[in-house]
C-alpha positions as CSV (number, residue, x, y, z in Angstrom):
1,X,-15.1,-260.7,23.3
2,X,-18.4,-262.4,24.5
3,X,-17.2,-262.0,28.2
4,X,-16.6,-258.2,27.6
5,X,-20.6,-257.8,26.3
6,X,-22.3,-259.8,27.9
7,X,-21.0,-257.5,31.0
8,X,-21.6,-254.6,29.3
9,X,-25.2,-256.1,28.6
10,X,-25.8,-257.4,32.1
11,X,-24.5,-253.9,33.5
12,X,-27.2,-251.9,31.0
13,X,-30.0,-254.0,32.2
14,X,-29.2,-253.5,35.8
15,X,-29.0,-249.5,35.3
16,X,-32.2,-249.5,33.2
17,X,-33.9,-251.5,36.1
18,X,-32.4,-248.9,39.0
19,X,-33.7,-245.8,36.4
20,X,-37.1,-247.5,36.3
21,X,-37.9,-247.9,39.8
22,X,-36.3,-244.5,40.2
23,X,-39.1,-242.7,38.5
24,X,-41.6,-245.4,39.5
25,X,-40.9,-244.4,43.0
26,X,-40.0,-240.7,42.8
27,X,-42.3,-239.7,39.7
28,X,-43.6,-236.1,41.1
29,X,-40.3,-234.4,42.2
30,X,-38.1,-235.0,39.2
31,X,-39.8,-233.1,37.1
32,X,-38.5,-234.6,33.9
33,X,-41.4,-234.3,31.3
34,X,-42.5,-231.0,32.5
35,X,-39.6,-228.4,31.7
36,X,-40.6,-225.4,30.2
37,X,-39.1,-226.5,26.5
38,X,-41.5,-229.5,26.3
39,X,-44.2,-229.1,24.2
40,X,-47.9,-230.5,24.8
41,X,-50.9,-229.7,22.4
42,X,-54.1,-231.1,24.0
43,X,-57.3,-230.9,21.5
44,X,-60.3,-232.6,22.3
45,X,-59.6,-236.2,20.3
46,X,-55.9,-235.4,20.3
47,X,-53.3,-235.2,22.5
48,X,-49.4,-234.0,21.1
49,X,-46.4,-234.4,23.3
50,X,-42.7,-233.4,22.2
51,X,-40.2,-233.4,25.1
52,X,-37.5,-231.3,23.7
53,X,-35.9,-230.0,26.9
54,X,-35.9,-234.0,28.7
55,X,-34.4,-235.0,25.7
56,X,-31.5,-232.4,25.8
57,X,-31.3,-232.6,29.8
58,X,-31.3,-236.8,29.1
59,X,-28.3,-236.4,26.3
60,X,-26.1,-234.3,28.0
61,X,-25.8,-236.4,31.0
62,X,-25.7,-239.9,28.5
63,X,-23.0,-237.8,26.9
64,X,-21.4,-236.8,29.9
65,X,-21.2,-240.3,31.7
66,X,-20.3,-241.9,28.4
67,X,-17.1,-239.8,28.2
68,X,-16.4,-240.4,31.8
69,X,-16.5,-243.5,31.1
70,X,-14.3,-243.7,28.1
71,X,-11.8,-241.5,29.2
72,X,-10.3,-244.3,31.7
């Protein structure tokens, strides 16, 4: 049972690093965080940012690999 997460753990990290350096890298032309359905409210002292449409766009390919994954 240890075995099993820690892989599971190791394998997490490893995609979180690769996702990181992805949009470190390639920031301007994936246009996450600027899809018509985000919302941003800029006031002078105040600055309001609700990313609606990444969040959906992120989910449904989360949900998508996560069934991939479990349907094995």
């Amino acid at each position: 049972m240890t075995a099993h997460f820690a892989k599971i753990m190791i394998i997490s990290g490893s995609l979180l690093i690769v996702t990181g350096v992805f949009f470190y890298f390639f920031e301007k032309h994936v246009g996450l965080g600027r899809l018509p359905g985000d919302i941003l409210i800029k006031k002078e002292n105040f600055t309001f940012y609700l990313p609606i449409a990444t969040c959906l766009i992120i989910s449904l390919i989360l949900s998508l690999l996560l069934y991939l994954w479990n349907k094995k």
